[in-house]
Backbone bond lengths (Angstrom), bond angles and torsions (degrees), N, CA, C in turn:
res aa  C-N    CA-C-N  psi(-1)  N-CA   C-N-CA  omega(-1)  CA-C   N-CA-C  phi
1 X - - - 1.448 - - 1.530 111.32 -
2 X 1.226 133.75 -20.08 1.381 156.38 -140.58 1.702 93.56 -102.67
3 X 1.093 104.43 -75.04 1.610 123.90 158.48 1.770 124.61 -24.82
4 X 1.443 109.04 -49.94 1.443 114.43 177.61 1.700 103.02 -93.56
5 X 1.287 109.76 -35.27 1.472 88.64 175.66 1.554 109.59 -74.25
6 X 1.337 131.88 -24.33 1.638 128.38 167.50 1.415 96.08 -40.17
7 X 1.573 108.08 -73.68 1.967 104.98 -161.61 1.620 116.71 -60.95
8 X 1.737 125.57 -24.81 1.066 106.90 176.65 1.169 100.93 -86.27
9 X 1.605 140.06 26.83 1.604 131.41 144.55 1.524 102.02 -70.01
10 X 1.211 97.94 -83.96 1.726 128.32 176.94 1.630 124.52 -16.34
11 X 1.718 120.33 -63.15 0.751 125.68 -168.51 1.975 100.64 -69.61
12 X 1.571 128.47 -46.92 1.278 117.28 -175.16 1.617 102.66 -77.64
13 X 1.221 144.53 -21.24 1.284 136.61 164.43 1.521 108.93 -64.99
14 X 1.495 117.65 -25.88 2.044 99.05 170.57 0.775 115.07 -77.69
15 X 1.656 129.27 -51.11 1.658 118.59 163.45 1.395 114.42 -50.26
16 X 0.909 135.69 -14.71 1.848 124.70 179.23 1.745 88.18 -79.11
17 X 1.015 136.35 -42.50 1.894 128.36 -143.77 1.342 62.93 -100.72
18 X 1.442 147.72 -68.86 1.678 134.09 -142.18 1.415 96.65 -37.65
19 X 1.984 107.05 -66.53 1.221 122.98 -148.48 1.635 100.22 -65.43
20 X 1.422 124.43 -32.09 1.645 113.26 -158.21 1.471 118.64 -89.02
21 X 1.765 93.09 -28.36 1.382 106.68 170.13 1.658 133.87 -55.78
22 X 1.235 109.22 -25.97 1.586 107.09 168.29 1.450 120.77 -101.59
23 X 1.817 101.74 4.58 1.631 107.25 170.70 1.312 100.03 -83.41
24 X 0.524 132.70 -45.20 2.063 151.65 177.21 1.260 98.07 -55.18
25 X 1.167 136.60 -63.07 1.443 134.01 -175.87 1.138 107.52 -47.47
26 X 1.385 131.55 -64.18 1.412 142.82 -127.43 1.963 96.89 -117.48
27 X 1.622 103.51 -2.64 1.411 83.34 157.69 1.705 110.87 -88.59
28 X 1.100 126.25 7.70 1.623 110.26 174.86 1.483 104.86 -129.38
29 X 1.642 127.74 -8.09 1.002 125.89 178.80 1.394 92.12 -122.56
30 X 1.760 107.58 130.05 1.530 136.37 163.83 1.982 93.78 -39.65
31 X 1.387 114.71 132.76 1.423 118.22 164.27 2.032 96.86 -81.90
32 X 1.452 85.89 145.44 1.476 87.19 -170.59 1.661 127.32 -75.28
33 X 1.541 98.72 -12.37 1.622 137.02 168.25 1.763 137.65 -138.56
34 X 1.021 107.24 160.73 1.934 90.53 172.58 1.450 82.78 -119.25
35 X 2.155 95.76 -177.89 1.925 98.58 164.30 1.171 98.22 -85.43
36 X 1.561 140.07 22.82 1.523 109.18 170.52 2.110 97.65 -99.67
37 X 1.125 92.05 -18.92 1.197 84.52 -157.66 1.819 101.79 -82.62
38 X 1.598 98.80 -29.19 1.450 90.40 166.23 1.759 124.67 -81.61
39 X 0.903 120.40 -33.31 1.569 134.82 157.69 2.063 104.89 -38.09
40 X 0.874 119.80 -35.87 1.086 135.40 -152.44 1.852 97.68 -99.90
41 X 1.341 115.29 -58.52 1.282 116.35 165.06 1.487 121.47 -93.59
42 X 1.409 106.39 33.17 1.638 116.40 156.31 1.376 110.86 -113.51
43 X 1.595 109.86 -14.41 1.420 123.05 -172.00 1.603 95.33 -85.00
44 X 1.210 124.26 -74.78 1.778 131.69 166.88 0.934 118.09 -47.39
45 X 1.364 132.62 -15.34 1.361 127.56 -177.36 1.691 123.50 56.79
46 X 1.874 97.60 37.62 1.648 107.31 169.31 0.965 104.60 -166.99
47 X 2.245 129.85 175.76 1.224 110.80 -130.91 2.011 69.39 -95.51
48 X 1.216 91.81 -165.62 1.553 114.95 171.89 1.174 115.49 -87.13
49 X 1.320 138.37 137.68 1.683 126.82 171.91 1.509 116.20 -110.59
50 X 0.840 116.93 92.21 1.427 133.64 177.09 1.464 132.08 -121.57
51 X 1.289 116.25 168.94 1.276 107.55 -163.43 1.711 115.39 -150.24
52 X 1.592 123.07 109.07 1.600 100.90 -152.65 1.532 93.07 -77.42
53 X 1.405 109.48 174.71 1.515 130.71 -178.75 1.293 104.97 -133.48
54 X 1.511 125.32 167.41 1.225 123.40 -173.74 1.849 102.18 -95.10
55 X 1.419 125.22 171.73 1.299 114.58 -172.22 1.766 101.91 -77.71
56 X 1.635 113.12 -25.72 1.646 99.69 -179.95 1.529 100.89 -92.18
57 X 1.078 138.66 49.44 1.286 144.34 178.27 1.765 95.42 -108.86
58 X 1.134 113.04 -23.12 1.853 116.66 -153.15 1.048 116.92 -143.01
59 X 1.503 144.34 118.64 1.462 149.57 -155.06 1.509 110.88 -24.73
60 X 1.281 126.08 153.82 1.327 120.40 156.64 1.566 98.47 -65.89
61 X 1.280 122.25 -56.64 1.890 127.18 179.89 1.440 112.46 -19.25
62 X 2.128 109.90 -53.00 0.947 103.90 -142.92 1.896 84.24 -90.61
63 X 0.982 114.83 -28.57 1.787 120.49 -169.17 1.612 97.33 -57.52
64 X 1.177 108.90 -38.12 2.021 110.26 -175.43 1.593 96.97 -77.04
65 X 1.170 135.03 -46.00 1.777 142.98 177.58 1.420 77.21 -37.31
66 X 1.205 119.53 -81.43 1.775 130.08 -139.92 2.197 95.43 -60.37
67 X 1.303 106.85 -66.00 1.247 94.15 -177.87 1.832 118.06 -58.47
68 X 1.691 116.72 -13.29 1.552 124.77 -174.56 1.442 111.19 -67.26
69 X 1.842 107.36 -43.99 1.393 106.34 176.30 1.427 115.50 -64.33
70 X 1.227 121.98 -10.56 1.626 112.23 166.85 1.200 123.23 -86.02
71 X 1.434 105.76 -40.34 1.868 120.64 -166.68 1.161 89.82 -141.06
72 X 1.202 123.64 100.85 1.376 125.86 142.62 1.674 131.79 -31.76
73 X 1.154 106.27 -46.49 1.579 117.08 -166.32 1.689 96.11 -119.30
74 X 1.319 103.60 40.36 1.976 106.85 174.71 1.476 97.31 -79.32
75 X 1.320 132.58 -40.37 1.422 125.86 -175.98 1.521 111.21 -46.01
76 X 1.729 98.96 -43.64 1.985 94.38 -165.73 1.546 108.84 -98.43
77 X 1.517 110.86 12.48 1.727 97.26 174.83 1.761 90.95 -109.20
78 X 1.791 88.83 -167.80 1.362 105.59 160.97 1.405 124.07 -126.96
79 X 1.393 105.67 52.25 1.208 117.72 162.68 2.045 119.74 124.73
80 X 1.211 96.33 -25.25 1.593 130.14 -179.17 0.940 113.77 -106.25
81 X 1.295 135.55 88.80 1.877 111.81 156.52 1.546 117.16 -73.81
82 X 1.148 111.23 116.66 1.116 128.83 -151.53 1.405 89.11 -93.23
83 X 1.391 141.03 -51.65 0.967 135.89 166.95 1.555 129.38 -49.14
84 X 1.428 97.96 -24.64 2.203 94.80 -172.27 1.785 64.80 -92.35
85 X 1.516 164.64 -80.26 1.241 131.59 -121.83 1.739 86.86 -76.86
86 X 0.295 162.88 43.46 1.666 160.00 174.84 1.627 110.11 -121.98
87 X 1.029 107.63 -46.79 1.753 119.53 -174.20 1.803 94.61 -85.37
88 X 1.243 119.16 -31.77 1.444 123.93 176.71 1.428 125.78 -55.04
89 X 2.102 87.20 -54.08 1.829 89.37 169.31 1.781 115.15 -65.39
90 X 1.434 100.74 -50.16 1.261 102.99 -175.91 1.652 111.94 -55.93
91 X 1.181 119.89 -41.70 1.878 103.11 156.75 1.108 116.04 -48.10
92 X 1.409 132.72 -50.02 2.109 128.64 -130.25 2.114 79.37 -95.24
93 X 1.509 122.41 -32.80 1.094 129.44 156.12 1.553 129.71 -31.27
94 X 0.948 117.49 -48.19 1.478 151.57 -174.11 1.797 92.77 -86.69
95 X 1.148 136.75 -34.58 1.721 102.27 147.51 2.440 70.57 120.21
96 X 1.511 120.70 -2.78 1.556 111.33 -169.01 1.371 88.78 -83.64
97 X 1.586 116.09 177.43 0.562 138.61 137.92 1.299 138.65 -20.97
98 X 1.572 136.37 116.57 1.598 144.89 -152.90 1.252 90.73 -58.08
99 X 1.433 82.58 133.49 2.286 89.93 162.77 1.647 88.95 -120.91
């Protein structure tokens, strides 16, 4: 009994350090790739040529474009749209297709 209550400590505390540890990293160190960019040079069959920039290097306009195509409405939450996961369950509920 000693044993399983160890791993149901263990096992959700490694995914917590897995998952936080390369958020932490990669806010002060440039990631050396994304999946578009590797997806992209598995598709062409070469590396990507790119080059990072700093965020005041590049419009505020264009920095909100880049986070807009993901989240539209990232300006007015805090971090959650609580509402698109809401309309999500209530779709994936409804038997459609995963959002």
């Amino acid at each position: 009994m000693r044993r399983i209550s160890r791993w149901v400590i263990l096992v959700p505390l490694v995914f917590a350090v897995a998952s936080v540890l390369p958020v932490l990293l990669f806010r002060w160190v440039p990631p050396p790739s994304s999946s578009v960019m590797l997806q992209r040079g598995l598709a062409e069959g070469r590396a990507q040529d790119f080059r990072w920039v700093s965020l005041q290097a590049i419009s505020p306009e264009a920095a909100l474009a880049v986070v807009a195509a993901e989240d539209q409405k990232f300006p007015s939450h805090w971090g959650l749209d609580l509402d698109a996961i809401r309309d999500a369950v209530s779709h994936n509920a409804q038997g459609g297709r995963l959002r």
